[in-house]
C-alpha positions in Angstrom: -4.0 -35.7 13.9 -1.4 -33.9 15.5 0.8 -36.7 16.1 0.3 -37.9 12.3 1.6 -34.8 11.8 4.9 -34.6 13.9 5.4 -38.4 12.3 5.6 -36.9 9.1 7.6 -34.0 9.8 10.3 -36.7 11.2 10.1 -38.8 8.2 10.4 -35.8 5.6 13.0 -34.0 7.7 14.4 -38.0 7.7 14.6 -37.5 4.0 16.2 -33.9 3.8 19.1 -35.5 6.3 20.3 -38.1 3.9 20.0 -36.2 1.2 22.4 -33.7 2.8 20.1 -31.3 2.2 20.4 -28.2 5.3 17.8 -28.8 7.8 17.4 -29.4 11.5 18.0 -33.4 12.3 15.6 -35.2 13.7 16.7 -37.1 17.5 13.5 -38.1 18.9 9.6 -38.5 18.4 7.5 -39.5 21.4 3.8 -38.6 20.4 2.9 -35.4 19.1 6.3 -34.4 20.5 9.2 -33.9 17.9 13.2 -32.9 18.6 15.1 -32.0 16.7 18.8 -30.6 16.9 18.5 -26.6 17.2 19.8 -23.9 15.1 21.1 -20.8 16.3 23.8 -19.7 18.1 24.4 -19.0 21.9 20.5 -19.8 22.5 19.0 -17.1 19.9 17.1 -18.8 17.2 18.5 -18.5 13.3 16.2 -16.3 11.9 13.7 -16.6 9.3 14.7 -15.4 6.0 12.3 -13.0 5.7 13.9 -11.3 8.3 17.7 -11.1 6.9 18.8 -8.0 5.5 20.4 -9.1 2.3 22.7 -7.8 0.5 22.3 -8.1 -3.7 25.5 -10.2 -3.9 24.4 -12.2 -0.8 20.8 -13.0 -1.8 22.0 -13.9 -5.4 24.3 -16.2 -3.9 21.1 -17.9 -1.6 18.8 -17.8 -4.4 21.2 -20.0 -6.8 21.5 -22.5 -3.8 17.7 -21.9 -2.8 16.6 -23.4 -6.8 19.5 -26.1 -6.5 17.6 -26.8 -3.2 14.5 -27.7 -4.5 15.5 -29.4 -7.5 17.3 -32.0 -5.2 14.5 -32.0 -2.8 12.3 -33.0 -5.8 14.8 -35.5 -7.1 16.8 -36.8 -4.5 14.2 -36.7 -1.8 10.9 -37.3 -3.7 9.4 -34.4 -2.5 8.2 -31.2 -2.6 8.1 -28.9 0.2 4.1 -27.5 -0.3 4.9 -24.3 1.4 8.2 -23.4 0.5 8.9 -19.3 0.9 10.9 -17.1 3.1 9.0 -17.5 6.5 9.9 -21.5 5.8 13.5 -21.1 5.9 15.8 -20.3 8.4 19.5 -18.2 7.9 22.4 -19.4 9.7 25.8 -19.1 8.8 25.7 -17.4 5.4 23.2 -20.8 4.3 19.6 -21.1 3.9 17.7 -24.1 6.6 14.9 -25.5 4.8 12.0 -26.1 7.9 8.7 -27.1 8.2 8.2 -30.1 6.4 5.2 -31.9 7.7 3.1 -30.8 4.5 5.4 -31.7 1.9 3.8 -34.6 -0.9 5.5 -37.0 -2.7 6.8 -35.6 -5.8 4.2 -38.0 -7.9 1.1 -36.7 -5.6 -1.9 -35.6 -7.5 -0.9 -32.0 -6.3 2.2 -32.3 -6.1 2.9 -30.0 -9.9 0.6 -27.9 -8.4 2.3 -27.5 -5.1 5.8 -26.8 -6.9 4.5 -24.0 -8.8 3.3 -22.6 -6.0 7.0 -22.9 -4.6 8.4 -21.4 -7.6 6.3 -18.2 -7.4 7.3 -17.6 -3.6 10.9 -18.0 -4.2 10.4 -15.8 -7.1 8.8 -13.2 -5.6 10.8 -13.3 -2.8 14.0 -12.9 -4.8 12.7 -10.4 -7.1 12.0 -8.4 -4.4 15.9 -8.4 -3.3 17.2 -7.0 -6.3 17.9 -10.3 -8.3 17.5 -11.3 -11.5 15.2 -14.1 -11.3 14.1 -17.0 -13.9 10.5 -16.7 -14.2 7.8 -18.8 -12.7 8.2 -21.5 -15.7 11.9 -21.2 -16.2 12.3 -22.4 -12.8 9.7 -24.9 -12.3 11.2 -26.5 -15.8 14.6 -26.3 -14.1 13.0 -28.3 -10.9 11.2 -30.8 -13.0 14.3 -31.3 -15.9 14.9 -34.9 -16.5 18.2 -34.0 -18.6 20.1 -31.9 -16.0 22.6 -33.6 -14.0 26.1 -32.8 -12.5 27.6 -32.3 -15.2 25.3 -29.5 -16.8 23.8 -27.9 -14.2 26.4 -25.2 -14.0 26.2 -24.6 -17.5 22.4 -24.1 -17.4 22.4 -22.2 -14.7 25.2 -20.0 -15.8 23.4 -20.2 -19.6 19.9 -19.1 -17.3 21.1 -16.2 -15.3 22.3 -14.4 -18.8 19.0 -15.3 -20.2 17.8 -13.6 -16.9 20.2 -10.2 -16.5 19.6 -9.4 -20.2 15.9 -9.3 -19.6 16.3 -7.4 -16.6 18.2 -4.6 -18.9 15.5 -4.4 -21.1 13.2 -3.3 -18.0 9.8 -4.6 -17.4 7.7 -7.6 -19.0 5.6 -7.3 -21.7 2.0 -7.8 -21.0 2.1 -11.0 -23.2 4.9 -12.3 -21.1 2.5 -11.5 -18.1 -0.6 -12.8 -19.3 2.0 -15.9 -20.3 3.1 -16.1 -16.9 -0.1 -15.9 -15.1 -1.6 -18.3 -17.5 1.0 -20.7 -17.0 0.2 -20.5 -13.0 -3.2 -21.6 -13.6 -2.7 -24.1 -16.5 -3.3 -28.0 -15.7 0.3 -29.8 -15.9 -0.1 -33.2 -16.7 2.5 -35.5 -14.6 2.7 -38.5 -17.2 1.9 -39.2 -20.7 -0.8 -41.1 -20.8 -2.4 -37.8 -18.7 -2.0 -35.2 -21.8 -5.4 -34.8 -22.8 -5.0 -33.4 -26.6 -2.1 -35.0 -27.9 -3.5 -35.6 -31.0 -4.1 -32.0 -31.4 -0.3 -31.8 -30.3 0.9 -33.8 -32.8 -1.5 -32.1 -35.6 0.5 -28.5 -34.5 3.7 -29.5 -35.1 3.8 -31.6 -38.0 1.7 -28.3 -39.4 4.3 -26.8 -38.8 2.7 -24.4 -35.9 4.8 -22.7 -32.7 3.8 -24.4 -29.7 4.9 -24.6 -26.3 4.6 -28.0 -24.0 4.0 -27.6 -20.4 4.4 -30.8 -20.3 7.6 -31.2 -22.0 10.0 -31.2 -19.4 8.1 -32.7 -16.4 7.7 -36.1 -18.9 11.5 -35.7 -20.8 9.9 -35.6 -23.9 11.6 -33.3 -26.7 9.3 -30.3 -27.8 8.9 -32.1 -31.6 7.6 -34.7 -29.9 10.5 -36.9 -31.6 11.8 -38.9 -28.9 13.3 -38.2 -25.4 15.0 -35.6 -24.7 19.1 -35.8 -23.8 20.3 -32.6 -22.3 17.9 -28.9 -21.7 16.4 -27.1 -24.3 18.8 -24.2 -23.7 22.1 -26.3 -24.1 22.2 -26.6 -27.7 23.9 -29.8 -28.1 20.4 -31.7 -28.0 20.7 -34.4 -30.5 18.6 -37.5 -30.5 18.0 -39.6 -34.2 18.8 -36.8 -36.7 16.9 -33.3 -34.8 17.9 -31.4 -32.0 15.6 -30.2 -29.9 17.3 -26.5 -30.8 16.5 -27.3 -34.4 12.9 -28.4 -34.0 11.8 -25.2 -31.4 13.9 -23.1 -33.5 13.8 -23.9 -36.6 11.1 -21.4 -37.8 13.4 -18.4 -36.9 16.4 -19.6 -38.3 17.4 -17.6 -41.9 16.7 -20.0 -44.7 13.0 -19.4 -43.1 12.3 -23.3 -43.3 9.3 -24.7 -41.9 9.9 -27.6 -38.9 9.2 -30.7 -39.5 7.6 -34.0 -37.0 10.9 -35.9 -37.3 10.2 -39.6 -36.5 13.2 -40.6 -33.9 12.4 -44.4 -35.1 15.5 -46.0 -37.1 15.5 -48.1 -40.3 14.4 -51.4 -39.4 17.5 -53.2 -40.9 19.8 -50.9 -40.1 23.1 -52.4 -38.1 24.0 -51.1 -35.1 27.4 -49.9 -36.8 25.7 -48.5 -39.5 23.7 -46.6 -37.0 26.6 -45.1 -35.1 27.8 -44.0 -38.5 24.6 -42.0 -39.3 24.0 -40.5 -35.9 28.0 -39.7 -36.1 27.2 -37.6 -39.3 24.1 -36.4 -38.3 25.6 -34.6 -35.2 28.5 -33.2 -37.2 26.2 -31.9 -39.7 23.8 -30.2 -37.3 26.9 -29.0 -35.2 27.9 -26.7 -38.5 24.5 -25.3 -38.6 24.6 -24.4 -35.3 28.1 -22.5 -35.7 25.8 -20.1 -38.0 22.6 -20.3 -36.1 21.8 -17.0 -34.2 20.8 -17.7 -30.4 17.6 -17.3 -29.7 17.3 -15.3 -26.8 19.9 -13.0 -28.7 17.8 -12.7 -31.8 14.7 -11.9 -29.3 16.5 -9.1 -27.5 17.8 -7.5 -30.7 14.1 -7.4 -32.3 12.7 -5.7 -28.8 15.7 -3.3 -28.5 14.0 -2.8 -32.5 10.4 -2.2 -31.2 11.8 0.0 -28.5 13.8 2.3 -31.4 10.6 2.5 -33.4 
């Protein structure tokens, strides 16, 4: 069992290497016995994060690298670590070693959703406790798990995501619904594909009823929140179009002004329709929707202006 073990430790370290992902390399398994190349300095062991005095700017600076971490470890590696926290990761020259890999899954395991969350909440926790201002548990297993962010977004979302996060740290704590939100959403079943959502019907039923609801299964399967079609680019981004609806549009919609209900937008096209003709419409669809987003109020503004209201009251 134990050699098992150190032989998947060498492969998932294996992994981490190419990936160019900061971990020890590998050299040499003979039985049970691993090397791998040390770090440290001089002989003295890096330590353990959980052992670094940090200071605010520093630990904000390892906790943006520490989520880009495990996004590419889910991505680019196909894995997730299992037991990811701050006595799993080592600090060495200003960066943050990612260790002890033998437990990590494939990122399609039965546990592996389950896993990740886990993940999220340490580094959360962990962070929380250094003076930064955090996503939440579901903001950053959703940023793990995003189909639609790449190289070219990323900074944007995370720069769009750490606003989000600072102005909810100004209004002081969480509401007890965002608690009981959070803690539900640690103990909620996350289904890994489609065909493994259990009441879509019911789904579907919601939102053409025009009814608020929130899909934890949304960004794991790149599916829009209107259940329309695939998603393009994050939620948060508002330049989601796909077909006629952006995804900004169809979670949004119920708070815009005009107070209009949302609508189940069908993302299929006219069957007839030329592919010309089709660039045309999707051309004046996105130029329409970009002048109602000129006028749109942001969402997370609107939110913090009606709780700064509550507070008043």
């Amino acid at each position: 069992m134990v050699r098992t073990w150190a032989e998947k430790e060498l492969r998932n370290l294996l992994r981490l290497e190419a990936a160019g992902l900061p971990c020890p390399k590998p050299i040499l398994l003979r039985s049970h016995v691993l090397l791998m190349t040390f770090i440290g300095d001089a002989g003295w062991p890096a330590p353990r994060l959980k052992e670094v005095e940090l200071s605010e700017s520093k630990a904000r600076e390892l906790y943006r690298d520490t989520i880009i971490l495990m996004r590419r470890m889910f991505h680019d590696c196909r894995l997730v670590h299992a037991d990811l926290s701050e006595f799993n990761m080592l600090y060495h020259e200003g960066k943050a070693y990612i260790i002890d890999v033998s437990q990590s899954v494939e990122h399609d395991h039965p546990h592996a959703l389950e896993f990740l969350r886990k993940d999220c909440t340490n580094i959360t926790d962990f962070f929380k406790r250094n003076g930064v201002c955090v996503m939440t548990v579901k903001e950053l297993f959703d940023f793990v798990v995003d189909l639609t962010i790449n190289e070219t977004n990323i900074e944007d979302y995370l720069d769009r995501m750490a606003t989000v996060s600072s102005e909810r740290n100004i209004q002081g704590e969480s509401t007890a619904e965002d608690l009981v939100k959070a803690e539900v959403f640690k103990q909620t079943y996350i289904p890994q594909r489609l065909d493994e959502v259990m009441f879509f019907e019911r789904d579907i039923r919601q939102i053409k009823a025009g009814e608020k609801i929130e899909l934890n299964y949304a960004n794991v399967t790149g599916i829009k929140p209107d259940l329309s079609g695939p998603k393009q680019v994050p939620d948060i981004l508002d330049n989601s179009i796909v077909d006629g609806t952006s995804s900004d549009e169809a979670s949004g919609e119920s708070d815009s002004e005009d107070g209009e209900k949302k609508q189940f937008v069908s993302s299929a096209r006219p069957r007839d329709e030329s592919p010309n003709s089709r660039k045309e419409r999707k051309k004046a669809i996105k130029a329409e929707q970009s002048e109602k987003r000129k006028q749109k109020v942001k969402k997370h503004v609107k939110k913090r202006k009606e709780k700064l209201a509550n507070t008043k009251k």
